[in-house]
N, C-alpha and C positions, 0 to 999 in steps of 0.2 A: 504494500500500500504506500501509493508516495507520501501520505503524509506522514508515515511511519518512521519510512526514511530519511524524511526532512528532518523529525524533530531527533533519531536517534544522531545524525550529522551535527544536529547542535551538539547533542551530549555529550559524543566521542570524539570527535573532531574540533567542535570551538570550547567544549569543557563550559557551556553554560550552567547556571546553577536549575537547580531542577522547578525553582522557584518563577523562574525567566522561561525554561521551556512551558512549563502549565500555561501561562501569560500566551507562547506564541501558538499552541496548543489550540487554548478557546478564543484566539481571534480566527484562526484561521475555520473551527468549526464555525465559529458563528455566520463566515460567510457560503459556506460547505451545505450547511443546513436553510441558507436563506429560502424560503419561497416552497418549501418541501414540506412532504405529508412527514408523518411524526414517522422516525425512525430511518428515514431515506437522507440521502446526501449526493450533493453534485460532485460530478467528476470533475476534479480539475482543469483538465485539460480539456474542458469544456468551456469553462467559465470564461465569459465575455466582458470587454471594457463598460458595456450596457447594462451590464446586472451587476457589476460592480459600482456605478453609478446610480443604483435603484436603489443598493446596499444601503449606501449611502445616508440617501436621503432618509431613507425608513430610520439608522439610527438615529439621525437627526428629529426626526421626530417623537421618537421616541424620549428624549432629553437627553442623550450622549452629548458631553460636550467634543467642542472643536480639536482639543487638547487629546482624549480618549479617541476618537473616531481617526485620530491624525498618527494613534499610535497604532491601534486596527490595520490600520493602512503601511505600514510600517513593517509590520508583519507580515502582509500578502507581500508584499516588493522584497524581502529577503525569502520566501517561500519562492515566489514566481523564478527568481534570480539563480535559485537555486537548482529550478526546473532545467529552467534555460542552459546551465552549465551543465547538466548531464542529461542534454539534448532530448528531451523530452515533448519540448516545446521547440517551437522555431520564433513563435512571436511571443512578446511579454505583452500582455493585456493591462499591465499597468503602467505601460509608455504613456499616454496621456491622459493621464485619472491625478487631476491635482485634489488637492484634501480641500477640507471647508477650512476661509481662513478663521484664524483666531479675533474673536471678539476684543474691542477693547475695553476696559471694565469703563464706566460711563463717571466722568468728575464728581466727586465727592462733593457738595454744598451746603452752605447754611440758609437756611429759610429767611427771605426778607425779616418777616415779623419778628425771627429768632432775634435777627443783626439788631433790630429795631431796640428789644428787650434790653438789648446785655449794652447797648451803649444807652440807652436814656432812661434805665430803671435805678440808678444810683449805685450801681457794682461799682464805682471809684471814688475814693476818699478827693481829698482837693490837694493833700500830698505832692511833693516831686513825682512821688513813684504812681502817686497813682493816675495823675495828671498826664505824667509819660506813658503807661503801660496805655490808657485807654486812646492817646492817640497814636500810639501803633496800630493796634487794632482799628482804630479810624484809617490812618491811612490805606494799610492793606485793602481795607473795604473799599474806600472810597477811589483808591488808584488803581487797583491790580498790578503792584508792582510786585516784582519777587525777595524773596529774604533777604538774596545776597546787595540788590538794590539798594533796600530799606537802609541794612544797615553799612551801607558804603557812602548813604546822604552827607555832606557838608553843609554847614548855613550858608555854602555861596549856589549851594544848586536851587533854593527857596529864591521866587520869585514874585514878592508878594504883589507888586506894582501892576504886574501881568498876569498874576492869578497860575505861574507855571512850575512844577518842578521837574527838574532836569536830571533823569537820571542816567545809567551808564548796566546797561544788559549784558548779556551772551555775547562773547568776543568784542569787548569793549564797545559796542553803538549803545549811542546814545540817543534820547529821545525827550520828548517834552511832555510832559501831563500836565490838561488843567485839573485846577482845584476850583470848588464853589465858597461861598463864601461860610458855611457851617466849617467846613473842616481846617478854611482861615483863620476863624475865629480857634480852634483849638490847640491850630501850629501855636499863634500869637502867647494864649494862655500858656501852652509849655513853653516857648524860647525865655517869657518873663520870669518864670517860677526856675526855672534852669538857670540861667544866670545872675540871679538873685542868692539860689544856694549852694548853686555849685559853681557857678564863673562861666565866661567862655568861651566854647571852645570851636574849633575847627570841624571837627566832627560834631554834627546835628544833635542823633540820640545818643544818648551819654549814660553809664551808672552816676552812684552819688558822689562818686571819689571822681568823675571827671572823665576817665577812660571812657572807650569808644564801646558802645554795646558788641557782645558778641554772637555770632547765629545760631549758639546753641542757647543764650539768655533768652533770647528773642522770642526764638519757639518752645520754652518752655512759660513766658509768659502769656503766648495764643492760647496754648492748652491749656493752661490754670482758668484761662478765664471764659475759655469757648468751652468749661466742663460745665460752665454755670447753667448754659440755657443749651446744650442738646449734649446727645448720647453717642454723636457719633463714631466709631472705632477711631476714625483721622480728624484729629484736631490740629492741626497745621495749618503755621502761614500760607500752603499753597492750597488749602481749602476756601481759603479766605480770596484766596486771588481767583479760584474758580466762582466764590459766591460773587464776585463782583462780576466778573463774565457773562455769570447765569442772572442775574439781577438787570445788566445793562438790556443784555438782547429782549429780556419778559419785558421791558416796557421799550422798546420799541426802537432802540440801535439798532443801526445798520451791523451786519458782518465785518465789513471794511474797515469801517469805525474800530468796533472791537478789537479786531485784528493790530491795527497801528497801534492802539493805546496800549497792549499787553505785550506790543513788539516783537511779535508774531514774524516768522521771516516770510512766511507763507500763507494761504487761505488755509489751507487744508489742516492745519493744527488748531486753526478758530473752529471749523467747523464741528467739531467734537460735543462744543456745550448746543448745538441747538438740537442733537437728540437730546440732551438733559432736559431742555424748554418745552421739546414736544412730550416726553415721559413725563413733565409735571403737565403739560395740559392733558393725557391723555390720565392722569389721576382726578384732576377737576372735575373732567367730565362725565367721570365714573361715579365720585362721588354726588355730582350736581346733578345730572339730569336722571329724573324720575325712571327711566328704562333703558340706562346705560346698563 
């Protein structure tokens, strides 16, 4: 039986663990038995690039993910290959059989109302610290700018005159963000409380001793304070910069837009958060309409 001889070739020839052959074992029946009354199984060297393709799909719906059905597949192409080397076969049926690609998991976000919560429900003292932590977390929201960003700012990249800050991205481009005047008003309040306690300095956000924040401070003070109003596994700055993505495009950004502001080198890495906008609208409407 070829399959017999395929998987005893693992054993005694590639010295697989007997663990790896059971694995190549039940992919390869699983596609052996596709489509067959209970007890029957296809011949190999029957098996078509079109029933491998049907295969497919059926695992797919069945919930195999892209990852599983990619290793299934993985299996038949060292089986088939194997065929093929002890002429068995003349054509490999899994010459043009690409796998399902892999999903990408969809931007972790924080709910407007959430953001709303944790910045105007009094989670910050009027402190340096607290004055500072909550406009980090303002920024982040309000810019979408990244960690390393945040904390590379200078007071000469604030441009309070023109409402801009100018930061400095992925292989040094730099770009301009505006600000409105709410998160003005909160630079203003930290630079005054900053330089009253701690003096100043070059570097923007600062601990109390004057030194320049650093990226692990940073995101440990997102997490302390995004544990206030959600549950989520990822409490990270770069959750925050996805909420500001998913926030812009729900009322009513352009992609383009988005794209420049987040300094995006391309469309195709913005385009990400607007499955996230259609998966919240496709929750509204489940929730909201009487016969969704």
């Amino acid at each position: 039986m070829l399959t017999k001889a395929f998987l005893d070739y693992l054993k005694y020839e590639r010295n697989y663990s007997e663990k790896t052959i059971d694995a190549y074992r039940n992919d390869i029946s699983s596609v052996l038995s596709y489509n067959q009354e209970e007890g029957e199984r296809l011949d190999p060297l029957e098996i078509s690039p079109e029933l491998i393709r049907e295969w497919i799909v059926v695992l797919m719906d069945r919930g195999y993910t892209s990852s599983s059905v990619n290793r299934k597949l993985s299996s038949l192409r060292s089986f088939f290959k194997y065929l093929l080397k002890k002429e068995y076969l003349t054509v490999d049926p899994m010459a043009k059989i690409n796998g399902p690609k892999k999903r990408k998991p969809l931007p972790v976000f924080v709910k407007e109302a959430d953001m709303d919560r944790l910045l105007d429900d009094s989670n910050f003292d009027q402190s340096f610290k607290g004055v500072r932590d909550r406009l980090i977390l303002e920024t982040f929201y309000l810019t979408g700018m990244r960690l390393s960003e945040l904390v590379g700012l200078n007071d000469g990249d604030i441009d309070f005159a023109s409402s801009l800050i100018k930061v400095t991205g992925k292989r040094n481009k730099q770009r301009l963000i505006p600000f409105g005047e709410a998160l003005k008003c909160s630079i203003q309040a930290y630079v005054d409380i900053r330089n009253a306690e701690v003096g100043t300095s070059e570097a923007f956000f600062v601990r109390e001793n004057g030194r320049s924040l650093t990226s692990e401070l940073v995101y440990k003070i997102v997490k302390r304070n995004l544990s206030k109003v959600v549950t989520l596994k990822k409490r990270s700055p770069h959750v925050l910069r996805h909420s500001f993505a998913t926030a812009m495009l729900n009322n009513d950004a352009s992609l383009g837009a988005v794209k420049e502001l987040l300094g995006h080198s391309s469309l195709a890495a913005t385009e990400i958060y607007t499955h996230t906008t259609f998966e919240e609208l496709k929750k509204v409407y489940k929730q909201a309409h009487p016969r969704a």
